[in-house]
VMD Tcl script that draws the C-alpha trace (Angstrom):
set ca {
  {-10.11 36.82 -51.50}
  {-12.35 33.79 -51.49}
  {-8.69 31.44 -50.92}
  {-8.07 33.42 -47.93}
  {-11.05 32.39 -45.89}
  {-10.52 28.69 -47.32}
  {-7.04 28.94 -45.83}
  {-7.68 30.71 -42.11}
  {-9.89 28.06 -40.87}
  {-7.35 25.37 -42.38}
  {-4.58 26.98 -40.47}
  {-6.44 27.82 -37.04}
  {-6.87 24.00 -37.31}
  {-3.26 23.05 -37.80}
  {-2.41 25.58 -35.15}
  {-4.64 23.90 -32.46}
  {-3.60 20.39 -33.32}
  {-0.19 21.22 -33.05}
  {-0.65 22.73 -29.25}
  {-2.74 19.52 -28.97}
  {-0.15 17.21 -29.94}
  {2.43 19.07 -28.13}
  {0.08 18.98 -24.57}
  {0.01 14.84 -25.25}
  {3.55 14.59 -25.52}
  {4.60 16.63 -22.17}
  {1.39 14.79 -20.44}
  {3.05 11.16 -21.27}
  {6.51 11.93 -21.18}
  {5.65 12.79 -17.65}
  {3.60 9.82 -16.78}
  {6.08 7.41 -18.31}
  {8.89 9.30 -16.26}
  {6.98 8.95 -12.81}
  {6.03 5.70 -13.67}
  {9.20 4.46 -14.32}
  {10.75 5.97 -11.72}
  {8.21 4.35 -9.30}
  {8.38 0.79 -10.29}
  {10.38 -1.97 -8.73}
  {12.09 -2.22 -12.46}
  {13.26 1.37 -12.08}
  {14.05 1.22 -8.36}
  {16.35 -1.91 -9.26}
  {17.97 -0.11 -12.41}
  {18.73 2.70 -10.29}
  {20.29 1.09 -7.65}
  {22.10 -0.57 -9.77}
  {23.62 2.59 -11.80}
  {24.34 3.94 -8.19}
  {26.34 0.82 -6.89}
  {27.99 0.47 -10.43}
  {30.02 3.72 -11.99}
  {30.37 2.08 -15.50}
  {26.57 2.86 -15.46}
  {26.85 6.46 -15.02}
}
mol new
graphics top color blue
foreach p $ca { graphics top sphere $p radius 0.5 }
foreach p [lrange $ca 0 end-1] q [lrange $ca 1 end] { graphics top cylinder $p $q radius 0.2 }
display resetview
């Protein structure tokens, strides 16, 4: 019984770094998307996959 209490706290931990890891990856995938999408780089690539078809 003693191994049971040892192993809910380890996996309530696992459990919320998981989520927390999970949270961090949508939060930069979204910043790098926006960001890329926003810069003169990623302007310029897009206008170049629109004028180009080989691109698409």
């Amino acid at each position: 019984m003693d191994i049971a209490f040892a192993i809910v706290p380890l996996l309530i931990y696992l459990m919320l770094l998981a989520i927390t890891v999970f949270v961090l990856y949508l939060v930069i995938q979204a910043a790098v998307r926006n960001g890329i999408n926003t810069s003169i780089v990623g302007k310029r690539m897009l206008e170049k996959k629109d004028d180009n078809p080989k691109f698409k």
